[in-house]
KOLKE-947621 format. One line per field, with one value per residue (C-alpha): residue number from 1; x, y, z negated; residue in one letter. Coordinates in steps of 0.001 Angstrom, whole numbers, padded with zeros to 6 digits, always signed. Last residue first. Layout:
resi <- c(NUM_...)
east <- c(X_...)
north <- c(Y_...)
up <- c(Z_...)
resn <- c(A_...)
//
This chain:
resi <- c(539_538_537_536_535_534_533_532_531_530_529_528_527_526_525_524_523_522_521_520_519_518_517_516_515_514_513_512_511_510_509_508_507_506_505_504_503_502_501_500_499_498_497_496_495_494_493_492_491_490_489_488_487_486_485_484_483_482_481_480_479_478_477_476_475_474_473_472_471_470_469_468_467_466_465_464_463_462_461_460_459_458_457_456_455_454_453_452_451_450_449_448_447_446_445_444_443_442_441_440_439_438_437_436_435_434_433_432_431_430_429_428_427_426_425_424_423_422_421_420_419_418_417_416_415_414_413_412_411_410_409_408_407_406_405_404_403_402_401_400_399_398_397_396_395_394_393_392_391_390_389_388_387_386_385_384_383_382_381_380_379_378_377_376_375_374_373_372_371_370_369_368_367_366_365_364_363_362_361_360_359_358_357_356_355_354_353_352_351_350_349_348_347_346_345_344_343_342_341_340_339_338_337_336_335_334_333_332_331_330_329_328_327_326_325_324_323_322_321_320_319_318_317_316_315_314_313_312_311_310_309_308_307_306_305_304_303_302_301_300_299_298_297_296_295_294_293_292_291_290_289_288_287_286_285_284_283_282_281_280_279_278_277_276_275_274_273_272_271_270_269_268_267_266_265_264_263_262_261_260_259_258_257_256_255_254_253_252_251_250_249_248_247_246_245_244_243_242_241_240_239_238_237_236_235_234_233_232_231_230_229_228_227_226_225_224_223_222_221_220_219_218_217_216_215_214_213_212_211_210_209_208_207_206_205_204_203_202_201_200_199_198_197_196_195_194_193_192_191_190_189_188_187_186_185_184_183_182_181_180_179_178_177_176_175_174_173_172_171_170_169_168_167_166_165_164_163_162_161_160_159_158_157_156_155_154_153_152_151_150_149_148_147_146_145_144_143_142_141_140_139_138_137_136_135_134_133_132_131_130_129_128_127_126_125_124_123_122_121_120_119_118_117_116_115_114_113_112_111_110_109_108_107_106_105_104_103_102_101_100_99_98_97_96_95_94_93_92_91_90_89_88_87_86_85_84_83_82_81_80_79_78_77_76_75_74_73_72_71_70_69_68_67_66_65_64_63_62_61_60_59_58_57_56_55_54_53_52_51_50_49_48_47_46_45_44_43_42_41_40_39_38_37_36_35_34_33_32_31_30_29_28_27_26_25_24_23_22_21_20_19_18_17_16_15_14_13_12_11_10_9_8_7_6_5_4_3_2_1)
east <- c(-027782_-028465_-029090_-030766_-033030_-033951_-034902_-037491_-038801_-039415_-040633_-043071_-043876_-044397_-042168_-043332_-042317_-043338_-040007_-040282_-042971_-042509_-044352_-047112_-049751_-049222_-047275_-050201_-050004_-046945_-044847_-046153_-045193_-041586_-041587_-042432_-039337_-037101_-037952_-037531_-040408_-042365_-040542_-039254_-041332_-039410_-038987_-035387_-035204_-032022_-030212_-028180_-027144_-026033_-024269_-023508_-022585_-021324_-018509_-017858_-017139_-015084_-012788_-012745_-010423_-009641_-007183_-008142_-008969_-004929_-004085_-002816_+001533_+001833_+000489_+000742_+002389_-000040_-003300_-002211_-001383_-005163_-006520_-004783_-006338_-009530_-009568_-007943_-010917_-013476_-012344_-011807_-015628_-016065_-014577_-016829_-014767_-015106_-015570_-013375_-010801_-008226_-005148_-004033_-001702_+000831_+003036_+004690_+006053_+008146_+011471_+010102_+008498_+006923_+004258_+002391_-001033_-002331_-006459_-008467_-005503_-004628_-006281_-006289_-007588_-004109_-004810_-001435_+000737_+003817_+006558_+008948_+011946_+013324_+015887_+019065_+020718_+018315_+016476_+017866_+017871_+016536_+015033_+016528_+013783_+012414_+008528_+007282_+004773_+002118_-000142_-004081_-005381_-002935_-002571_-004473_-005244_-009260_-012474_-010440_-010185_-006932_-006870_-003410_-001001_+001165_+003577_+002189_+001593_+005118_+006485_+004828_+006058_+009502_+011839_+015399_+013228_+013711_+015857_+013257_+010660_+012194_+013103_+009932_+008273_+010302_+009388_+005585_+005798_+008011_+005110_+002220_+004165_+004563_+000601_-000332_-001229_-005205_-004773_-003961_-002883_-000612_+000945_+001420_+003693_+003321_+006351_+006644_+009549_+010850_+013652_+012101_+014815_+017225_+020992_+022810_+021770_+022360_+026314_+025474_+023517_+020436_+018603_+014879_+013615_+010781_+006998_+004895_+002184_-000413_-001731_-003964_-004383_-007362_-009724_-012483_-012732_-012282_-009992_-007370_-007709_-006600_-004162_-002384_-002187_-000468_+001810_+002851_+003308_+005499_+007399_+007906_+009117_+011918_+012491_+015051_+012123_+013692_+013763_+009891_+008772_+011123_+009506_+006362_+007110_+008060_+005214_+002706_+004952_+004990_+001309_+000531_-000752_-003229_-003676_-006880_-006650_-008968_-009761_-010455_-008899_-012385_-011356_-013768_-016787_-017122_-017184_-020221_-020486_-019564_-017021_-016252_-012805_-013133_-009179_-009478_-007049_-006841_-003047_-003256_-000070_+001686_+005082_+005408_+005172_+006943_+009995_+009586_+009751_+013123_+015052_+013654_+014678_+018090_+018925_+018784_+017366_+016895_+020341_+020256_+017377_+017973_+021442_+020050_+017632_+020399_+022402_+019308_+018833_+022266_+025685_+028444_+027241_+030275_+030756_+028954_+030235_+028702_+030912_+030212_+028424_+027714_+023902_+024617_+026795_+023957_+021401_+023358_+023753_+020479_+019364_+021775_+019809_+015982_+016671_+018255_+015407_+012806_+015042_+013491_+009938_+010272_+011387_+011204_+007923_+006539_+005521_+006501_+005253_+008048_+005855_+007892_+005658_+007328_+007126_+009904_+007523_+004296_+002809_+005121_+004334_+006745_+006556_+008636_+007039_+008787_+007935_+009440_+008321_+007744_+006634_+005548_+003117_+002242_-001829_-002781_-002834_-000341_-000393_-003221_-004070_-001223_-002752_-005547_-003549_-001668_-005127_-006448_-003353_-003684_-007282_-006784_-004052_-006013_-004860_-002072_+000734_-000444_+002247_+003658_+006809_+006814_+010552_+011828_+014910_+017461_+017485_+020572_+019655_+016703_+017521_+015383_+014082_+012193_+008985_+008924_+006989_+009577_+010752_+008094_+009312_+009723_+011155_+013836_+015343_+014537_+015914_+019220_+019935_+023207_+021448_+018216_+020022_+021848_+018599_+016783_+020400_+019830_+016128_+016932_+019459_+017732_+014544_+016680_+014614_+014751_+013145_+010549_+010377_+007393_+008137_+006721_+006219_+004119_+002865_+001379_+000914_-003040_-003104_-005027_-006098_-003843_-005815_-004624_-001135_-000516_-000596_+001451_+004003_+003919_+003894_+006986_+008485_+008403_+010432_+012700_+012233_+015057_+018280_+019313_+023131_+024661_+028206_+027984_+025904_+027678_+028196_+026462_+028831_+028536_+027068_+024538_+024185_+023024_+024228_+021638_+024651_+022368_+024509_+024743_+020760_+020567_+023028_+021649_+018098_+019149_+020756_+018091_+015228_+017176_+017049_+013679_+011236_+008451_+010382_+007834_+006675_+003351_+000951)
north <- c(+000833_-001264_+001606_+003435_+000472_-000417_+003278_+003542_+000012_+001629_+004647_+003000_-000148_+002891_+004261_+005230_+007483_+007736_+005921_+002753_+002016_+000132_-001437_+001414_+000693_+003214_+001154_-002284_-004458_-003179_-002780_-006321_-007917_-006351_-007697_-011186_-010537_-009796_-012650_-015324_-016879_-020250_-020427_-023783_-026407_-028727_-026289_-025830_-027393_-028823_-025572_-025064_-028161_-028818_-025826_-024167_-027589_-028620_-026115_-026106_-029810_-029165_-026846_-023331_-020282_-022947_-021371_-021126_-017371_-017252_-019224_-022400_-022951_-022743_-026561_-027893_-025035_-022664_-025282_-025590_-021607_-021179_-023214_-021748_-018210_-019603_-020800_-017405_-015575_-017791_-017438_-013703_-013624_-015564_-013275_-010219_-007717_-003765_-002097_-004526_-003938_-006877_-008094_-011610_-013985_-016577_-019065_-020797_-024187_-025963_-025119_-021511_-018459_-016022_-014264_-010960_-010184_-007275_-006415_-002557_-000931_+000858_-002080_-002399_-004640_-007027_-009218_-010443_-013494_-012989_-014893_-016768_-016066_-018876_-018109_-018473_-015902_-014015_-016299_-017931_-016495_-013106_-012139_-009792_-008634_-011301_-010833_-010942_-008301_-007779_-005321_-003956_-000948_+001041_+004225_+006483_+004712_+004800_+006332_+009808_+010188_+011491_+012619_+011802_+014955_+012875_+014675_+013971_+010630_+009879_+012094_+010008_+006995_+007841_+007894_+005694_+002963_+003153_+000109_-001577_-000193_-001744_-005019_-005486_-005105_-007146_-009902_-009145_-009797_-013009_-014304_-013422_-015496_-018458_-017744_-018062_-014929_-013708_-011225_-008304_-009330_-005906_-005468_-002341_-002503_+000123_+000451_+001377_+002932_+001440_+003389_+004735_+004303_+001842_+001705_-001186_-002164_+001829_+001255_-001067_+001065_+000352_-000037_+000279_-002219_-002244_-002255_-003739_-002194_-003910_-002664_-004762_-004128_-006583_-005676_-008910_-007404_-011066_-012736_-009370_-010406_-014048_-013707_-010660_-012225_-015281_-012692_-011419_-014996_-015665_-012368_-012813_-016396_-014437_-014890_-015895_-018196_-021146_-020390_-019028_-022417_-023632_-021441_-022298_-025948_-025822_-023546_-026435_-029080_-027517_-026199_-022999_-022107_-019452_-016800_-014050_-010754_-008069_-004562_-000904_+001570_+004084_+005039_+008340_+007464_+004140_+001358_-000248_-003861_-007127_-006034_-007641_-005901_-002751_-002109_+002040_+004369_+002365_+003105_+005462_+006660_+004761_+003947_+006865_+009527_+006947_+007366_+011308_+011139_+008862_+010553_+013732_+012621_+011529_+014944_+016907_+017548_+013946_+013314_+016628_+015931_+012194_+013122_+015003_+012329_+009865_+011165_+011773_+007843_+007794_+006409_+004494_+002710_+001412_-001860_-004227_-005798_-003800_-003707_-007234_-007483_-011009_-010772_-006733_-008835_-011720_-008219_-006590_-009085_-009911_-006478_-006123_-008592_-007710_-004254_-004864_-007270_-004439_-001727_-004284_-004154_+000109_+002367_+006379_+007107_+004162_+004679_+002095_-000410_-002715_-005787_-008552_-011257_-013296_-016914_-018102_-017815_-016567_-014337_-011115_-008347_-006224_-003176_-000827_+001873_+003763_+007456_+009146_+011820_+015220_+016789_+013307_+012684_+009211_+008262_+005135_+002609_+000795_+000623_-000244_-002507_-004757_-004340_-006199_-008644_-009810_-009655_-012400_-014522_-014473_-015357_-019103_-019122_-017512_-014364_-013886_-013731_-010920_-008964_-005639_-004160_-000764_-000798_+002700_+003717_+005959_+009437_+010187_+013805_+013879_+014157_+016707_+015977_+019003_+019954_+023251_+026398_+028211_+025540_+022747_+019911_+015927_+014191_+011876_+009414_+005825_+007817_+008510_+004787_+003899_+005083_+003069_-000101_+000343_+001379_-001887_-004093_-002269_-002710_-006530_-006787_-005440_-007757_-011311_-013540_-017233_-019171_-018488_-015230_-014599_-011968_-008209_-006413_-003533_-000314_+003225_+004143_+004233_+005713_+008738_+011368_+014059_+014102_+016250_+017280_+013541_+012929_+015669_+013719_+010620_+012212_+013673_+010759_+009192_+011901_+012011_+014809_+017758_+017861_+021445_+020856_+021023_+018927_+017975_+014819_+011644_+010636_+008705_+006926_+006511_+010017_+009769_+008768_+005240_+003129_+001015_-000947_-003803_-006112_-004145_-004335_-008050_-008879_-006462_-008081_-011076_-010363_-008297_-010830_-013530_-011100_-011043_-007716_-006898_-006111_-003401_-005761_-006229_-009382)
up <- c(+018648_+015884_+013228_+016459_+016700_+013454_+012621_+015679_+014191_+010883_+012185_+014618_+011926_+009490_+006726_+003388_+000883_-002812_-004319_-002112_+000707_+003701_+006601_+006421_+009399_+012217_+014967_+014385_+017254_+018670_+015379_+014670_+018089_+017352_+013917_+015050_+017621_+015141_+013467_+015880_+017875_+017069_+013758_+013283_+011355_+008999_+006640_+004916_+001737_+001963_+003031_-000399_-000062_+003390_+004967_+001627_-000550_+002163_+003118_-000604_-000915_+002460_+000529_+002000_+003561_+006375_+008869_+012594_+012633_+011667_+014730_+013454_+013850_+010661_+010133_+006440_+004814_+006287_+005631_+001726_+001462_+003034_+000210_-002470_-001036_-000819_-004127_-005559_-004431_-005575_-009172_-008341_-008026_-010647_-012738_-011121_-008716_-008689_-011654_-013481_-011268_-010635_-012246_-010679_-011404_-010246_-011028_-008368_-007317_-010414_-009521_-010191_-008354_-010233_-008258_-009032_-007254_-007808_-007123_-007107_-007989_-011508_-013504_-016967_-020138_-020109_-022834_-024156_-023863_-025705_-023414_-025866_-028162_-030486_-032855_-034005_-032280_-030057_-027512_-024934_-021574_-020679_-017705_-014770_-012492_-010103_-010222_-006724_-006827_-004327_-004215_-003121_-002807_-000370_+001638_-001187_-004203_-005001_-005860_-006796_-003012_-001679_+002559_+003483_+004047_+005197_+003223_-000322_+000438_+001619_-001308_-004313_-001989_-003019_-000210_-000516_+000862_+004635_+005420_+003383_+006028_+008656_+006994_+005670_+009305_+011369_+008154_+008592_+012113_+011956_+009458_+011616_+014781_+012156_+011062_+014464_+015921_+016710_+019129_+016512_+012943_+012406_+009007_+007369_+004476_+001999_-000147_-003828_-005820_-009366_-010461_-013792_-016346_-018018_-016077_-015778_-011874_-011105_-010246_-008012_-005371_-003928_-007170_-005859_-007868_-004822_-005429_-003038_-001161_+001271_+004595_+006342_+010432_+012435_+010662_+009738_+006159_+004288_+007162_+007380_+003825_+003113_+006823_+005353_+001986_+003215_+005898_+001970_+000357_+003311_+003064_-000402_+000260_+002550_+005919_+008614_+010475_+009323_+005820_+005134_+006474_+003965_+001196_+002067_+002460_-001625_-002421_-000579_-002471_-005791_-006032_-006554_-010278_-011567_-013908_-014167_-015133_-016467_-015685_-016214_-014705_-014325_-010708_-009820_-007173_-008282_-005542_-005374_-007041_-006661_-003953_-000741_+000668_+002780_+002626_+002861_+004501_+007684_+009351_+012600_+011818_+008995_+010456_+012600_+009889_+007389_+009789_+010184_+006425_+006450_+008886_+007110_+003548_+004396_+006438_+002876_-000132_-000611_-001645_-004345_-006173_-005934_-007777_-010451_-011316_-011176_-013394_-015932_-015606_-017394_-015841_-017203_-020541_-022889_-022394_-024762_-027916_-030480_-033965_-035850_-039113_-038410_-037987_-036522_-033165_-032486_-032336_-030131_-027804_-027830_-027543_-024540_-022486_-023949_-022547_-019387_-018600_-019303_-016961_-014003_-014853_-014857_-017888_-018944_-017333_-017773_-021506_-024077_-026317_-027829_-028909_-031213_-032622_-035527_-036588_-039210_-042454_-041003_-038243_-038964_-036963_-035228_-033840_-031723_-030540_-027130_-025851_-029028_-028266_-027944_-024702_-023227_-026173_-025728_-026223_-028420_-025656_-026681_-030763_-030707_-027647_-029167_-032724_-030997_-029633_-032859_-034653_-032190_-032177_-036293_-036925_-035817_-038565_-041470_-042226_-044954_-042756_-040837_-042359_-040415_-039578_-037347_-036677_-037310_-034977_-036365_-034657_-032086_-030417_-027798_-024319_-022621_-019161_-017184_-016075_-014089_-014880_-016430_-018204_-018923_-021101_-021194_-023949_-023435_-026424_-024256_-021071_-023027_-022717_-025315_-028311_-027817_-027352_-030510_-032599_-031364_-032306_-035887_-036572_-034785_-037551_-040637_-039477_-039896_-038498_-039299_-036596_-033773_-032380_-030084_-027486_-026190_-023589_-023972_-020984_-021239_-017718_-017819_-020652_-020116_-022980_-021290_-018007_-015658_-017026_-017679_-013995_-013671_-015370_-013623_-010744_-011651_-012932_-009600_-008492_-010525_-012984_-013153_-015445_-015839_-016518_-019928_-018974_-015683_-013638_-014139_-010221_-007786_-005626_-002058_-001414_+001354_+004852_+003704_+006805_+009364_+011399_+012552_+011141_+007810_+007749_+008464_+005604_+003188_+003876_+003295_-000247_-000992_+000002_-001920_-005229_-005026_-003495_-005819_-008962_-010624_-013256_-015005_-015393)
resn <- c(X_X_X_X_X_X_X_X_X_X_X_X_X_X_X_X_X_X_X_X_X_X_X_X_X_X_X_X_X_X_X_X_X_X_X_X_X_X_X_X_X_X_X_X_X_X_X_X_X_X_X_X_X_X_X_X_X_X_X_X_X_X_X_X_X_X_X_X_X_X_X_X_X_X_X_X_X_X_X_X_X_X_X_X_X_X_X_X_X_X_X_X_X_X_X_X_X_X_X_X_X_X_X_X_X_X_X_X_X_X_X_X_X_X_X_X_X_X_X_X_X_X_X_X_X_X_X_X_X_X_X_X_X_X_X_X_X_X_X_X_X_X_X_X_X_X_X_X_X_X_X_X_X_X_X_X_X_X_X_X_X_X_X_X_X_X_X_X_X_X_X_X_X_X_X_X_X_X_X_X_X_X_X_X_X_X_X_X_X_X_X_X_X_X_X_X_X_X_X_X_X_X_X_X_X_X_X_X_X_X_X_X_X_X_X_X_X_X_X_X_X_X_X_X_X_X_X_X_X_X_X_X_X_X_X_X_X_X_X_X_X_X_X_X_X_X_X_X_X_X_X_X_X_X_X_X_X_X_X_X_X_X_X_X_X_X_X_X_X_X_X_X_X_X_X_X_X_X_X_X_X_X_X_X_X_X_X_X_X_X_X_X_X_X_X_X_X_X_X_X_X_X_X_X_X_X_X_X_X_X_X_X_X_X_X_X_X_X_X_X_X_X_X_X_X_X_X_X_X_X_X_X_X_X_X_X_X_X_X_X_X_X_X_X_X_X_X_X_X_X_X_X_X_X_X_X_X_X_X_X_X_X_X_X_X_X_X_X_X_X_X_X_X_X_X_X_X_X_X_X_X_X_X_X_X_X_X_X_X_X_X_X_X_X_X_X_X_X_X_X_X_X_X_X_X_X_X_X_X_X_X_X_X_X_X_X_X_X_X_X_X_X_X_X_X_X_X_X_X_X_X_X_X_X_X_X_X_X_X_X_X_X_X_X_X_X_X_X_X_X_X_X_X_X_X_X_X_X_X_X_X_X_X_X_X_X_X_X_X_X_X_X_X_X_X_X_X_X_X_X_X_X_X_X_X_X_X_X_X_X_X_X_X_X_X_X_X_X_X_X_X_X_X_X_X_X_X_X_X_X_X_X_X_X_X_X_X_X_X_X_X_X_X_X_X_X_X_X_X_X_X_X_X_X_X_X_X_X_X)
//
């Protein structure tokens, strides 16, 4: 699952609320102006690690991204051609290429072009054939590489399934969009689309600001005292912070990230998600901040540390006149959350909400710059600050469908990874979907299998009883506890060991210090040396 919402719209609203009341003002501009007429228009700066990312290893494809919907009904594929090319004309970031210029990377806004929809027939496969070949001209036409310097960064495609069943997939590269920018597209497209079936002129406003506006602006914001009461804030925030979360893996950790991975879906429960949220409620929270402090508990449990720091990307639309506007917002935050002494999971919970607050009210600075000024150590084994992330998917979706038709949710393989496990969250009337994308490298199936069970299982014992000291809070189902306690131990031998291991070894290492106790690869290792070995590794 992909998105860069992380925060909901009822953590915004709260947070807002809490932030005004505690008199935290932006000191910049309050409006962000259309930038003038032929000016130099630099990279954000989560473009610009995009960009330099693609610098280092042109081939990757880690940040090419697809959405895509199934359109049931009669399509007419003039229209949609025409409703895509509308949308693409009013966004400049879905025409930018990106150029160096005396040795600095800069956006270039294409001129109009007509958009080509890719159109192709997989009609005349056999039906059980069809899903299969839809997802494999998904990873086609996805992961073929982008070229940032000319373009176009965005593919549309559609294959036609049979008469009145289409798949739509609109590849694109993440440099020009984010999760949110996705529900801006699919909103005007269906406008658009509803206007070219009648022959109608385009019934949207005309579009305010580009993302280029806002590049220019960040640039100049940032320059200034915002981004050192915010850096020397991130300074203090992330002092001290573990680098690494030591999770269980199936297998050592690679020494350069490969990317790839898998993903695995799962549902909560109404009534435990339903508690959740009303546990969430009374303490002034958010049900991001529950799930978050549920996380927390799951893996401050699995490395035994008492600090877990998790990141969550933010829309990072601060300011109403960017909520229109398609482009790379998105902006991550690591939140740092302290399980010292043991807390209840209430007390964990009113911890982890002091600490979204403060580092909301702290967003404006991209994490690119946080990592970059910290100075922190980089490995190429992992993501510096954070591995794992939570997403609470509440970007703007699209309802309906476009006229006359059906659209659902295209359900695609997703083969990547960029962090070693993500967890998004859609929360409904229904409790909560959720899903996780996890390294391949790192993390078997069935190990995720197991992963999610305890997880469930903890969410059941929060909602039931919060106030349970975190060490307190079942990670297993009694079945299981059994079946390792009971089961797996049933043929135990009746006689005990008259003396403990370590002290058999000890007698042996006495009784016999030169005799070889290992061997492995043409060295051995004596009782002395072995014992000798023991020690200091204990000591």
């Amino acid at each position: 699952m992909s998105g860069s919402a992380g925060l909901s719209a009822e953590d915004l609203e709260l947070m807002a609320l809490l932030l005004e009341e505690a008199g935290i003002e932006d000191a910049g501009p309050e409006v962000i102006r259309p930038r003038p007429q032929g000016a130099r228009v630099p990279l954000s700066f989560s473009q610009k690690r995009l960009w330099f990312l693609e610098q280092l290893e042109p081939e990757t494809r880690i940040y090419n991204d697809v959405f895509g919907r199934r359109l049931l009904g009669p399509l007419d594929a003039a229209a949609l051609e025409a409703a895509l090319d509308g949308v693409v004309r009013r966004h400049e970031s879905l025409r930018t290429v990106f150029v160096e210029e005396e040795g600095e990377p800069t956006q270039v806004v294409l001129p109009d072009s007509p958009v080509r929809l890719d159109v192709r027939d997989l009609s005349g496969l056999p039906e059980e054939e069809r899903m299969p070949a839809v997802r494999r001209i998904a990873d086609e036409v996805t992961y073929r590489p982008f070229d940032l310097a000319r373009g176009p960064l965005l593919r549309p495609t559609l294959l036609r399934l049979g008469e009145g069943d289409h798949a739509l997939l609109l590849p694109v590269h993440h440099i020009v969009t984010d999760g949110w920018s996705q529900g801006i597209f699919w909103r005007e497209l269906l406008a658009l689309y509803a206007a070219a079936r009648q022959g109608h002129p385009s019934p949207l406003p005309p579009v305010g600001l580009q993302y280029g506006d806002f590049a220019v602006w960040q640039e100049e914001h940032l320059a200034g005292g915002a981004l050192e009461r915010q850096l020397a804030y991130w300074k203090e925030r992330l002092r001290g912070a573990p680098t690494l979360l030591a999770l269980p893996t199936d297998r050592p950790r690679p020494a350069e990230q490969t990317y790839r991975g898998a993903s695995y879906d799962f549902a909560v429960p109404e009534e435990a998600a339903a508690r959740l949220g009303a546990l969430a409620q009374a303490e002034g929270a958010t049900l991001f901040m529950a799930v978050l402090a549920a996380m927390s508990a799951l893996f401050g449990r699995y490395t035994g540390e008492d600090e877990v720091v998790i990141g969550s990307p933010i829309a990072n639309r601060t300011r109403p006149e960017l909520e229109d506007v398609v482009g790379l917002f998105a902006n991550t935050l690591a939140v740092r959350t302290d399980m010292s002494g043991d807390p209840t999971f209430r007390e964990l919970l009113r911890r982890v909400r002091d600490a979204v607050f403060e580092d909301f009210a702290n967003q404006d600075l991209p994490f690119e710059k946080v990592v970059e000024e910290l100075r922190i150590e980089r490995s190429l084994s992992y993501n510096p600050v954070y591995q794992v992330l939570l997403v609470l998917q509440n970007a703007p979706r699209p309802q309906g469908g476009l006229a006359g038709l059906e659209m659902h949710p295209l359900p695609l393989d997703h083969r990547k990874s960029k962090l070693d496990l993500a967890l998004t969250v859609f929360a409904g009337e229904r409790g909560m979907l959720a899903g996780w994308e996890y390294s391949t490298e790192l993390f078997d199936r069935e190990t995720v299998v197991r992963l999610t069970d305890h997880f469930l299982v903890l969410l059941a014992a929060v909602a039931e009883d919060p106030d349970r000291r975190v060490s307190e809070l079942p990670l297993v189902r009694p079945e299981e506890r059994t079946r390792v306690l009971r089961t797996w131990n049933a043929g135990a031998r009746d006689e005990p060991f008259a003396a403990p291991v370590h002290a058999l070894f000890a007698a042996q290492a006495a009784r016999a210090p030169d005799a070889v106790a290992v061997a492995h690869g043409g060295g051995t290792l004596t009782y002395a040396e072995l014992a000798r070995a023991a020690g200091r590794l204990a000591n």
